[in-house]
C-alpha positions in Angstrom: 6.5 20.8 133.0 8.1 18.0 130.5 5.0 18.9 128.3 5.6 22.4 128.3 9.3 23.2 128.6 12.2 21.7 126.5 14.4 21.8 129.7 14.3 22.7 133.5 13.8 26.7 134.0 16.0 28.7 136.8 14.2 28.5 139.4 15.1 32.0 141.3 16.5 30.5 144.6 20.1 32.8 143.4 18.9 35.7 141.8 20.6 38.7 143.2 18.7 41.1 145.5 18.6 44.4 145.3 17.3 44.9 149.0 18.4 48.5 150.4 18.8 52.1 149.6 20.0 53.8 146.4 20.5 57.7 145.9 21.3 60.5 148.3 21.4 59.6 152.1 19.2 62.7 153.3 16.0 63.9 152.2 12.9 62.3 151.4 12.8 58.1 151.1 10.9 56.7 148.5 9.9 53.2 149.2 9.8 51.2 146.0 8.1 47.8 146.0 8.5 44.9 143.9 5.5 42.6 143.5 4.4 39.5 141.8 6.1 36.3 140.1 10.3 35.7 138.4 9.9 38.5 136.4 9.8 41.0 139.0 12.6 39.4 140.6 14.2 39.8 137.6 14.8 35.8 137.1 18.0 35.0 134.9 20.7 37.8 135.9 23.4 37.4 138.5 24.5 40.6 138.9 22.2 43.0 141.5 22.9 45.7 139.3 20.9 44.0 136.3 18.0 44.2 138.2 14.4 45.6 138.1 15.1 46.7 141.4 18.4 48.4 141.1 18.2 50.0 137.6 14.5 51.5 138.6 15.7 52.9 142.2 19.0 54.4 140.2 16.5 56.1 137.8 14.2 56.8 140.5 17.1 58.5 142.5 18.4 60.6 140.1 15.0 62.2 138.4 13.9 62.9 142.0 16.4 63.8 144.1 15.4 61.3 147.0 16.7 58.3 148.5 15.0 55.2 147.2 14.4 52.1 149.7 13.8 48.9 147.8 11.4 46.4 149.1 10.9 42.8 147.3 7.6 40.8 147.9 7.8 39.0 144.2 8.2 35.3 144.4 8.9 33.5 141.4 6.5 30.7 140.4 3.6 32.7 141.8 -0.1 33.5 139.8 -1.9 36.6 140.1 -4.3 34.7 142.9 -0.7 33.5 145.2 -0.1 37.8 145.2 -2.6 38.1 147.8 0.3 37.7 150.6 2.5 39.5 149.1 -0.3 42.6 149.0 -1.6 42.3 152.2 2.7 42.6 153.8 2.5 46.1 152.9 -0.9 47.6 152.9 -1.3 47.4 156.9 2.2 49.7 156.6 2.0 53.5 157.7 4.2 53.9 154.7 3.7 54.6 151.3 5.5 54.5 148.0 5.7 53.1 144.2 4.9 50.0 143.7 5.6 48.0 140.7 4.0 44.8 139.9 4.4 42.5 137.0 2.5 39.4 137.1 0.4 36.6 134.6 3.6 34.6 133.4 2.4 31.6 135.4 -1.5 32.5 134.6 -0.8 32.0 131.3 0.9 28.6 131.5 -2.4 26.9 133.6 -5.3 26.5 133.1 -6.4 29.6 135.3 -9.2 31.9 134.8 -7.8 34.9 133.0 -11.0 37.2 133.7 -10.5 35.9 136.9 -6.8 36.7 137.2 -7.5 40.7 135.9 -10.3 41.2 138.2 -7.8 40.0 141.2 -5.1 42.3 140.2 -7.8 45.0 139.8 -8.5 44.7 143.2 -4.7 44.1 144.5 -4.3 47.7 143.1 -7.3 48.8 144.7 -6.1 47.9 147.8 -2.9 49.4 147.7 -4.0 52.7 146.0 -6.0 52.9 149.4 -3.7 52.4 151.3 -1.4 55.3 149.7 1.0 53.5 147.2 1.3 54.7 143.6 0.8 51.6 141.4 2.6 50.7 138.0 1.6 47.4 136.4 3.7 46.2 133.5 1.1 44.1 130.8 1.5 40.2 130.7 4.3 39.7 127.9 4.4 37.0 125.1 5.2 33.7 127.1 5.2 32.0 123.9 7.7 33.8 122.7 10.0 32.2 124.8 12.4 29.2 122.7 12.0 27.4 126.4 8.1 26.7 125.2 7.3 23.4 122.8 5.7 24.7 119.8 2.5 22.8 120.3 1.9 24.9 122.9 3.6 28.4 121.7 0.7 29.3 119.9 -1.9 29.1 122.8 0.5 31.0 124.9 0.4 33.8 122.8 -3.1 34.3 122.8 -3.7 33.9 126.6 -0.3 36.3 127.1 -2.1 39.5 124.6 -5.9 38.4 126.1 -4.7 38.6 129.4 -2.3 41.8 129.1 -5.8 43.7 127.8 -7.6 42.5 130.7 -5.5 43.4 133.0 -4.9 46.7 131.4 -8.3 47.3 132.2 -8.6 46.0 135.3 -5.7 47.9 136.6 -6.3 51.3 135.2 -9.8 51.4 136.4 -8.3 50.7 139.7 -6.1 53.4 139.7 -2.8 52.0 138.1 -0.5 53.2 135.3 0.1 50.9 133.0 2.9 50.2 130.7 2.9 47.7 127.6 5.4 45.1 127.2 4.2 44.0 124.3 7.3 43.6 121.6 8.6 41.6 119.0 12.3 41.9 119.7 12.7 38.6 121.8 11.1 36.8 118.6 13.9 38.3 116.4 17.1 38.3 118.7 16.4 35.1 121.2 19.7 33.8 121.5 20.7 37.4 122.9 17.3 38.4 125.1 17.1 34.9 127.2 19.3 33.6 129.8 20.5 29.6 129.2 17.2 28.1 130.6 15.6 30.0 127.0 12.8 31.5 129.4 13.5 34.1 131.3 14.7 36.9 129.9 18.5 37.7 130.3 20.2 40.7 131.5 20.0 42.5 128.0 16.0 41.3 127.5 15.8 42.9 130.8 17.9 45.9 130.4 15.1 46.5 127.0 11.6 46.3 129.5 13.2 48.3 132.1 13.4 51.5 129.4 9.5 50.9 129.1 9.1 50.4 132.7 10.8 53.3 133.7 8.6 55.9 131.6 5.5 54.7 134.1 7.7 54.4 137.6 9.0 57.9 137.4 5.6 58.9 136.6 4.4 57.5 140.1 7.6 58.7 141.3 6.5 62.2 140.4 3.3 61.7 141.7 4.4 60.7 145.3 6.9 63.8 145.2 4.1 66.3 144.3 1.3 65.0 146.8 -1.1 64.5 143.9 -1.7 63.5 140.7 -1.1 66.6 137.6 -3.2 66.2 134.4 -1.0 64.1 132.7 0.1 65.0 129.1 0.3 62.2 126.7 -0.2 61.4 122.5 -3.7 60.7 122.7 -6.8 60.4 125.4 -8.3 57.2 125.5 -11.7 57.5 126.7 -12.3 54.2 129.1 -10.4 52.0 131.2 -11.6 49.3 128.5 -10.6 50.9 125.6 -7.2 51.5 127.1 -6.8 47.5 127.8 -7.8 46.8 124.2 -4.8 48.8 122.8 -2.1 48.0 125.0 -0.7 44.9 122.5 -1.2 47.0 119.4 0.4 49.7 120.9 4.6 48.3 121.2 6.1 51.1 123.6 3.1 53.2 125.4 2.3 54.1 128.8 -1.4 54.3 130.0 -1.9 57.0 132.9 -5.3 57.5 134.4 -6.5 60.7 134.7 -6.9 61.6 138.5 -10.9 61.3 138.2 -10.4 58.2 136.3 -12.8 59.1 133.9 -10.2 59.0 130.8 -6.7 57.5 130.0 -4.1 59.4 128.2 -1.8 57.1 126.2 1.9 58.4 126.2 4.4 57.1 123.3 7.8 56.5 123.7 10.6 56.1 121.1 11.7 52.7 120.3 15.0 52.5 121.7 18.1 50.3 120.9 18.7 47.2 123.3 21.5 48.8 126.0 23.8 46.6 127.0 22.5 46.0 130.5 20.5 47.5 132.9 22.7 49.0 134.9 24.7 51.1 132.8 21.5 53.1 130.9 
């Protein structure tokens, strides 16, 4: 860690849980799940309603018209390979929802396998597209972005964060995933703002700018679980394999991949480059 890190990271032991149900107390319940490592959790806010879980139930909630039930499974300090428990908790449930995993921070950092790690998630969402979920992956970020990273090792980051990200772009939309890119520049140019003290995780405002991103592919698996099936999705451009897709989604800042519901192409969907909002909560 000493040769990685400038200083000690939060470790996640009090981040806020958002545990519980959002929205209107009759009608339908959504179940959304968070999987995977800090960032899921939402590591380095200490408000609940700065989190992942929170901001995306609220949004969920309102463009639906459903109660929203949030479940957490993320555990921070986890690699895509340590999300096998955390997959196999909900997939023997007679329940279904969204689920949202965002994974590959730690992957990065070791010396881990980063084929290996896309072909695992491929088949995480496999499993839980079988067992009824709609899946929403958010791409690796830039780990080296991150001021908390020694510069002799920024660099390297970098690549492995973008390699991986296409990887498991591909992976996860052949599986059956939508796939949002957190690819951005922004936490280059405004760090002091987007990172909380231990200069690694993002802070509530870095968070409040991924949730806009990750909201544009959650409702779209919200909409999906409302409607009983998938509707041709309508997007800026169809992207003609899974692996074409996973090649675009760090050139592409702001886009969400959706899978047709044959699989046989991707439509890419462009959103406009927002503003960072204040915090999660109140966007």
């Amino acid at each position: 860690m000493r040769s990685v890190f400038r200083s000690p990271l939060w470790d996640g032991r009090n981040v806020p849980s958002p545990r519980g149900r959002y929205g209107p107390s009759t009608g339908p319940e959504l179940p959304l799940l968070l999987l995977g490592d800090s960032s899921a959790l939402t590591v380095g806010v200490l408000d609940t309603k700065d989190t992942f879980g929170a901001g995306l139930a609220h949004a969920l909630a309102t463009e639906l018209s459903c109660t929203v039930n949030v479940r957490v499974q993320a555990r921070a300090g986890v690699t895509t390979a340590g999300m096998a428990r955390q997959v196999r908790a909900v997939t023997g449930r007679t329940d279904q929802g969204v689920a949202l995993i965002l994974i590959g921070g730690n992957d990065v950092m070791m010396p881990t396998s980063l084929h290996g790690s896309a072909r695992q998630l491929g088949g995480y969402v496999r499993e839980l597209r079988e067992a009824g979920w709609q899946v929403v992956v958010g791409s690796c970020a830039d780990i080296g972005a991150a001021p908390a990273v020694r510069p002799g090792v920024a660099a390297v980051a970098t690549w492995r964060s973008h390699r991986l990200a296409r990887r498991q772009a591909a992976a996860a939309l052949d599986a059956g995933a939508v796939v949002v890119s957190l690819t951005t520049d922004v936490f280059r140019r405004d760090p002091a703002r987007l990172y909380c003290p231990d200069a690694f995780h993002p802070s509530p405002e870095g968070y409040a700018y991924y949730l806009q991103r990750l909201k544009v592919g959650v409702l779209e698996a919200g909409r999906t679980w409302k409607q009983g099936a998938a509707s041709a999705a309508q997007g800026d451009i169809v992207v003609e394999t899974a692996d074409a897709a996973g090649h675009r989604v760090v050139a592409e800042m702001g886009a969400c991949f959706i899978p047709s519901p044959d699989r046989r192409q991707v439509v890419l969907r462009r959103y406009a480059s927002d503003p960072v909002p204040a915090v999660v909560g109140q966007r």
